[in-house]
N, C-alpha and C positions, 0 to 999 in steps of 0.2 A: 337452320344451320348456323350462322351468322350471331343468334343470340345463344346459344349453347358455345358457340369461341367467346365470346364475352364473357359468359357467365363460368367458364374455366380460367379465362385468364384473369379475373377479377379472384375466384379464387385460391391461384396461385401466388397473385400481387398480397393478397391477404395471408396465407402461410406463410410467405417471406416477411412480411411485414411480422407477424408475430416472433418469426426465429429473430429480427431487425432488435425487437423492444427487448425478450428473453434476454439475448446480448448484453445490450446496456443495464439491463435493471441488474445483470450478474456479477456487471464490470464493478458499478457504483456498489453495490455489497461487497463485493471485493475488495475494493479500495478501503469501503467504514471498520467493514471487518477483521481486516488481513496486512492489507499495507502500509495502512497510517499506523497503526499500532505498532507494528514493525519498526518503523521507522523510530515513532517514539521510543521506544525500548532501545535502539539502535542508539538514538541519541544521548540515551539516559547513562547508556553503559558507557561510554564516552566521555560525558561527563564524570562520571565515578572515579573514572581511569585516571583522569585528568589531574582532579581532584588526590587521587590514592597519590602517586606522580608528585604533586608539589609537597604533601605532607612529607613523604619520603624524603624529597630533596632539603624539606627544613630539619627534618631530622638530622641529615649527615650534615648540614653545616652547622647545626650547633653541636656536633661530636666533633669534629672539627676546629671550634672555636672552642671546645671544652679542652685540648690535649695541643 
């Protein structure tokens, strides 16, 4: 009796332990696939805007300095 609780609860420890790893391997694809890239794209648009933003701002002061 004693080794059949054992041999359940080992693997029960073992299907937890697999849903445990499933988890993390899905987090870290997560992150490589979805989030950093995100972010980068998040960044880059940002960047552009920024960029869009100053060019504009030289614009009207040399219309400005032209009149």
């Amino acid at each position: 009796m004693s080794s059949h609780l054992a041999t359940l609860y080992w693997s029960g420890m073992l299907v937890l332990f697999f849903f445990w790893a499933y988890g993390i391997g899905s987090f870290v694809l997560d992150l490589k696939n979805k989030i950093i890239p995100g972010i980068i794209q998040y960044r880059r648009g940002r960047r552009r805007a920024r960029e869009q933003q100053e060019r504009e701002e030289e614009r009207e002061e040399r219309e400005k300095q032209l009149y």
